[in-house]
N, C-alpha and C positions, 0 to 999 in steps of 0.2 A: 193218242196214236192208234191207227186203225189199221188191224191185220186182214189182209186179203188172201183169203184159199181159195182151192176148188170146192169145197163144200159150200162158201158163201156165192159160190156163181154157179153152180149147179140147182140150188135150191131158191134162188131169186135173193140171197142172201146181201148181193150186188146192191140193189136198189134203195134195196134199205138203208145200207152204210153210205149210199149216194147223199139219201134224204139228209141222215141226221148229221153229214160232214157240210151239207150247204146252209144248215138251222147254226151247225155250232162253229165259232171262228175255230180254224183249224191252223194248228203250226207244229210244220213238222219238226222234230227233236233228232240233232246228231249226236251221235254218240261222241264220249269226250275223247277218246282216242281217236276217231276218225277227226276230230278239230288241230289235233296237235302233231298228225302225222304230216312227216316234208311233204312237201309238193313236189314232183317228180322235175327234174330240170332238164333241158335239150344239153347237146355238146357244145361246145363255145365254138365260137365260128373266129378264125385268127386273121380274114385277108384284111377287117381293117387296120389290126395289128400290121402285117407285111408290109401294106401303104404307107405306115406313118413313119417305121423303123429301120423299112430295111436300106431306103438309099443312103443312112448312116454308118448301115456294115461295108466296109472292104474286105477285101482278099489283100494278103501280105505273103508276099514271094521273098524268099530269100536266096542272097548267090553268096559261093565264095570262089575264090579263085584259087588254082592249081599251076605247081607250074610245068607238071607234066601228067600226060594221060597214068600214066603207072601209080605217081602217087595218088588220082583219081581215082583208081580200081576200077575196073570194068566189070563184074559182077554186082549182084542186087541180091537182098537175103529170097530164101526159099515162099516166102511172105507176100516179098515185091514180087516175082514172081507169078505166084498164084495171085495176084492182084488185077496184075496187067495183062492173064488169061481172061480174067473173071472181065474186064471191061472188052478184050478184042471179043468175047465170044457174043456179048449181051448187050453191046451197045455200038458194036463195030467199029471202033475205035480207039487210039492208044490210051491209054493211062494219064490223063492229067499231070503234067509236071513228073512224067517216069521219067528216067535215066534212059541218053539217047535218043532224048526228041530233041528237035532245033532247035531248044532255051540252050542246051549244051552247047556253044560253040567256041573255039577261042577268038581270045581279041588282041588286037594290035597288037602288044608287047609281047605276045608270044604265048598270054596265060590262058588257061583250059578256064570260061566260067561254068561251073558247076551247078544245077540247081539244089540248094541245100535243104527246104524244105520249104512249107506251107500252111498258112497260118490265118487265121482271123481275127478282125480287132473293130473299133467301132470309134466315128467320129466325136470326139467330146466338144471342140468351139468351132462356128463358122470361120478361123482364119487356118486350121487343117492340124490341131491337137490331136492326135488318136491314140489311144488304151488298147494294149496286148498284153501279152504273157510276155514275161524275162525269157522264158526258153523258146520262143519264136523267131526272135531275134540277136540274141546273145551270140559272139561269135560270129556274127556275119559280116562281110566285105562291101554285101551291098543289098537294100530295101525295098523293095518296089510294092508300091501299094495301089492295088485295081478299084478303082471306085462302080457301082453300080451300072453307069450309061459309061463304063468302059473304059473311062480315060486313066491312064497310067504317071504318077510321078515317083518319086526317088526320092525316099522319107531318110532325116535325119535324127537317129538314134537322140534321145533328149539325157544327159547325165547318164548313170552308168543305171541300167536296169539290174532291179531288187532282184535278187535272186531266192530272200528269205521267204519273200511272199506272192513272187513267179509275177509281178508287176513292171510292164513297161511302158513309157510314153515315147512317142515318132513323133517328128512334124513332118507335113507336106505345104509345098508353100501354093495355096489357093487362098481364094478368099468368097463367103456367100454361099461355104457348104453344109448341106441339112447337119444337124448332130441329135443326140441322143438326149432323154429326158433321165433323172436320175430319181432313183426310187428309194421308198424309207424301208431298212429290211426289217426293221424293229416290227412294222406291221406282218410281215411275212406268216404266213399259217400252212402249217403243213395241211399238204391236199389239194390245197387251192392251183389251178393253172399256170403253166408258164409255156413260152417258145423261147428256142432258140435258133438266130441266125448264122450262117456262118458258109465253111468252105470245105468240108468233107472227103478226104482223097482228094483235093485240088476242084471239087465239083464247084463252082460262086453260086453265093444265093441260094443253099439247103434249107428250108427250114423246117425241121419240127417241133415237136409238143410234148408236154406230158405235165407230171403234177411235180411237187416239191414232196419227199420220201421225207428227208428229214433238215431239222436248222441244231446248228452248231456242232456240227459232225468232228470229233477228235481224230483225226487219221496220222497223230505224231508231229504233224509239219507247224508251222508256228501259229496257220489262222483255223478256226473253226468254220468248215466248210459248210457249204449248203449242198445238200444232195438232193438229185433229181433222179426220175425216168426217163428224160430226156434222150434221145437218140444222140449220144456226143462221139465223133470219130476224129482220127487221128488228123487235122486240117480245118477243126473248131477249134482247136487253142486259141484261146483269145477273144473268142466273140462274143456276143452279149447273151446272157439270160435274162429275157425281158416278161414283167408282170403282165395281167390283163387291161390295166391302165396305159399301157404302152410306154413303162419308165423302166431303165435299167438296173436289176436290182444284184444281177454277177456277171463273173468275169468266166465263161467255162476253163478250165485249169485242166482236169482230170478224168480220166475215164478207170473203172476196175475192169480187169482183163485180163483174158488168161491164153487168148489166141491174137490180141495189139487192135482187136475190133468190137463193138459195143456188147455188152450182157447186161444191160437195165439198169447200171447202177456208174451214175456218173458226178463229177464231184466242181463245184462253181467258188470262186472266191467273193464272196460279201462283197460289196460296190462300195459301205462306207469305209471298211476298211482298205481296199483299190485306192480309194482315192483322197486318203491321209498320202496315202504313198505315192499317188501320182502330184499332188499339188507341190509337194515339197522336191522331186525330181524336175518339175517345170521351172521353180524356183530356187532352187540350187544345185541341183544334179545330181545331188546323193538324197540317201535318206540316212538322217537320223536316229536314233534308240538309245533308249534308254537303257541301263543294265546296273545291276548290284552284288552280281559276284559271290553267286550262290550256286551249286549243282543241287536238285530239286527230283524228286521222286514223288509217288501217290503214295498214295495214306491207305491201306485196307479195312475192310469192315471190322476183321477182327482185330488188328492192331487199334484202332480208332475206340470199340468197344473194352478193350484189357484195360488204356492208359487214361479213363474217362473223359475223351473228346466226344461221344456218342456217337455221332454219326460220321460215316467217311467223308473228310471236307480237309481242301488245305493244302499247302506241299509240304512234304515232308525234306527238311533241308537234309542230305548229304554233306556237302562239306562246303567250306567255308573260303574264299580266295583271301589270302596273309594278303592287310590292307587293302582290300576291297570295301565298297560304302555298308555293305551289309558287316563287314569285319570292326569296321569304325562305328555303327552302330548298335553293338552288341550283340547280333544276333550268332547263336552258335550250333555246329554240328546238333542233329536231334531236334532242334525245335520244328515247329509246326509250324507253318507261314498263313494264319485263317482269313486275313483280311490286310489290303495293299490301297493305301491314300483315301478308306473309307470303305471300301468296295470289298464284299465277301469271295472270298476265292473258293470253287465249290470244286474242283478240279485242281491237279497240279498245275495242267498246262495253258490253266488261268494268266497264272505269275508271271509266264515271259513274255505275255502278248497286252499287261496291265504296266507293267516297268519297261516293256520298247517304246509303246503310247507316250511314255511318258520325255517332257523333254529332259535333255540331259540339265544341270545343274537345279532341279526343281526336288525341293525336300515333300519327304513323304512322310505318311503316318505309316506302321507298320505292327499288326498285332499279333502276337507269335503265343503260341500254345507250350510252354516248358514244364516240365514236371508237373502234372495237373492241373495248373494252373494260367491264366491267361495275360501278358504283360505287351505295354506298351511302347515302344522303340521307335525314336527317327532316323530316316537314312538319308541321303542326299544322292541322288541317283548319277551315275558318271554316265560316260558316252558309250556306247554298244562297239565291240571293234572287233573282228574276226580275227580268233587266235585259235592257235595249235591246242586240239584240248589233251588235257596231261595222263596219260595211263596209271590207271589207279593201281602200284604195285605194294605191295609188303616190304617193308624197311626190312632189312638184311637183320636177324640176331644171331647173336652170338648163340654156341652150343650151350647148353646148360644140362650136367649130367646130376644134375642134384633129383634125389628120391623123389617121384610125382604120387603126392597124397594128398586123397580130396577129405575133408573134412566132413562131418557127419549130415552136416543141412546143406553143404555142395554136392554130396554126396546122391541127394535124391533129386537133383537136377542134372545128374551126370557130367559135373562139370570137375573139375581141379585148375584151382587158379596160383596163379603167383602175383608177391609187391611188384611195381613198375620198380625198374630200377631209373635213377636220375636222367640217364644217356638216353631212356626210352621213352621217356615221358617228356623230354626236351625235342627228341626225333618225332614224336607223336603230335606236339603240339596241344598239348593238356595241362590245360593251370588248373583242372583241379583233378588231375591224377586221374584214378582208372584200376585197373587190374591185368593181369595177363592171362589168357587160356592155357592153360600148360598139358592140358588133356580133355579129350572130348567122348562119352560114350552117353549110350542108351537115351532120354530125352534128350538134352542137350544137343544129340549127333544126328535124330530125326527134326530137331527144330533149324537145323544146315549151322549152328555153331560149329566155328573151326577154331585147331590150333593155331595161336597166333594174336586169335581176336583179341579185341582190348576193350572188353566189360566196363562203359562208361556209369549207367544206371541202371538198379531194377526197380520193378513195380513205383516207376515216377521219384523216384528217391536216388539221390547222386551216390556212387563210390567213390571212397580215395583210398580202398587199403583194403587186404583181406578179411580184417576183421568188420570192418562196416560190412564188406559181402556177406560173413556170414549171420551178422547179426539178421542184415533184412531177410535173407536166403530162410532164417528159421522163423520168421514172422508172416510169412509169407503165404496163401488161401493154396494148401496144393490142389485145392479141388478143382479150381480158375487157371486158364491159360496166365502164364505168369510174365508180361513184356521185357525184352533186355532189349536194352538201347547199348549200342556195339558201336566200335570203328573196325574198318578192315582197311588196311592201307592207309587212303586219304577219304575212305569214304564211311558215313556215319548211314546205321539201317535200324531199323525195329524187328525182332525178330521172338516169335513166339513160343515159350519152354512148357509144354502140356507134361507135367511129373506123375510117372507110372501110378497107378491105384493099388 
């Protein structure tokens, strides 16, 4: 390689490096970081996306009916309002589907039709299938879904829309309509491209862009979301987030918001999971689930570290449903739930979304983390059914004015316990006994132990009596956070005892 300056061209230095680069074969040398740096890339261009997808999206209008102006309200929050400035000032014209455009009018029998809201969704089969949100639709009197070149029909609701997972299917009765390709999310990588089409404030035909932020986003509801950048407003519900292949890979659902209008972070439902739930509503009208009759909590680092699980992983069962499949299958208050029909559960909110999957009367494997140790269990999963769930109170006891003295090794966990009595341990629902909090100070009262609690195990080791308490209690590493596995009412926790130094 030949270096060229101004001293080699000032001094004829030129000719010379001319000569001996035309005598010797010359090849120039990259440097290995310039070889392995990205290549810069242009921005994605989305109209042939637009072309291929959008005359798949509708617009879905919903009405209910009134049977007087009064019980309709004639006010609009302070929101709608500044809405319906924000388009008469910028666009000269009303608000899309606002309160008090001509959609309002009544009909024959006297009723006020309302317009109730506005929604997007996306054709699935040429004979007029279409996928929305459960809360698009839910409650409505009547459907009306806009197709692209205009034309309007009067969709009928298919089974009763899932509300667990905001999944709905319509029919319209057409035949030879474009529909939607369906995409594999498993491939999904954050970063990569996506649009979405839809109906924005009532606007048909929005569409933007943006990347995928993140996959399998927990935000407490049953499915693991996909999050985007995408611009999603209140009138996308339901429309498609579609890949740069032009297949549909969600359902948008959600937006985060703190004024009812986009801030960059909006939330889509998985299309494989959409549409577990939509085949089964086409084909019988409900959906199905599975369930075992477990309430379920996470695991934390330091409870997972004390009771040597290692790592945070698992649901940690609270309590247990009297003859439920998981009651029949031995699993009980305190265990660990690591792994469901094979499948590792790395989260809690794994468990309700691996046993709804599942069909009901279909047995399972189930491997559960108990006292250190890892055990095998079958359950036979029953059917998912929407029930009152139970307030977790404290069983009523009796006064007890007998002297409260803690023993010398309960003593340095701040605790004083008492024997269960027969009556309490029958109320409790413990075949193998327990103990009573009978007072709580210093560790013990910073670890949030209360009186009342009923000390099932410590350090992975069962109690049935105060003297097994204090045996483990004086065996026990004070220098290590020390695990007590508790009930409080009807519900079973881990809770951490750090003993003074």
């Amino acid at each position: 390689m030949f270096r060229l300056d101004s001293k080699n061209v000032r001094s004829g230095g030129l000719a010379v490096a001319l000569a001996i680069a035309g005598a010797v074969a010359f090849t120039p040398v990259t440097p290995a970081h310039a070889q392995s740096a990205p290549q810069p890339r242009s921005l994605p261009d989305f109209t042939d996306l637009v072309d291929q997808v959008g005359p798949a999206v509708v617009n879905i209008r919903t009405v209910e009916r009134a049977r007087s102006l009064a019980s309709a309200g004639s006010g609009g929050s302070s929101q709608d309002e500044e809405m319906q400035e924000f388009f008469r000032r910028f666009f000269g014209v009303p608000m899309p589907n606002a309160p008090n455009t001509p959609r309002q009018r009544p009909n024959p029998r006297g009723e006020e039709e309302t317009p109730r809201g506005v929604g997007s969704g996306f054709i699935l089969t040429p004979d007029g299938f279409v996928m929305t949100n459960a809360h698009v639709v839910d409650g409505a009197d009547e459907v009306i879904v806009t197709l692209p070149d205009k034309r309007e029909f009067k969709a009928k609701v298919i089974g009763t829309p899932d509300k667990r997972t905001d999944v709905a299917v319509i029919k319209i009765e057409a035949t030879g309509l474009p529909f939607v390709k369906i995409g594999d999310v498993s491939k999904l990588k954050v970063g990569e491209w996506v649009m979405a089409i839809g109906s924005p404030f009532g606007l048909e035909n929005t569409v933007t862009a943006g990347i995928i932020s993140a996959k399998g986003r927990d935000t407490g509801d049953y499915l693991p979301f996909i999050q985007t950048d995408v611009a999603i407003n209140p009138g996308n519900s339901g429309g498609p987030l579609i890949n740069m292949r032009g297949e549909v890979i969600g359902i948008n659902s959600q937006i985060y918001s703190r004024s009812g209008g986009f801030m960059g972070i909006s939330f889509a439902i998985p299309i494989d999971e959409a549409s577990r739930v939509a085949e089964q509503l086409r084909v019988s009208g409900r959906v199905q689930r599975g369930r075992i009759g477990v309430q379920i909590d996470q695991v934390t680092r330091d409870v997972a570290e004390s009771i040597g699980l290692g790592r945070p992983q698992g649901a940690l069962v609270r309590s247990v449903e009297s003859g439920s499949p998981a009651d029949k299958a031995g699993v009980e208050a305190g265990d660990i739930i690591t792994r469901f029909n094979g499948q590792p559960i790395d989260r809690a909110s794994d468990l309700p979304r691996m046993v709804g999957n599942m069909k009901p009367g279909t047995r399972a494997g189930i491997t559960v983390f108990r006292r250190g140790s890892a055990r095998e269990l079958s359950v036979t999963v029953a059917e998912f059914e929407q029930e009152v769930a139970k307030a977790a109170t404290k069983p009523p006891q009796a006064p007890d004015d007998r002297p409260k003295q803690a023993s010398p090794a309960a003593q340095s966990l701040g605790l004083v316990v008492a024997e269960l009595t027969p009556a309490q341990r029958k109320e409790a629902k413990l075949a193998k006994g327990g103990v009573r909090v009978e007072a709580v100070t210093e560790a013990a009262q910073r670890a949030g132990i209360r009186e009342g609690d009923i000390i099932m195990a410590i350090s992975n080791i069962d109690i049935g009596s105060v003297k097994e308490f204090d045996a483990v209690v004086a065996k026990a590493d004070k220098s290590k956070p020390i695990p007590v596995l508790l009930r409080r009412g009807e519900l079973a926790s881990y809770l951490l005892i750090r003993p003074a130094r």
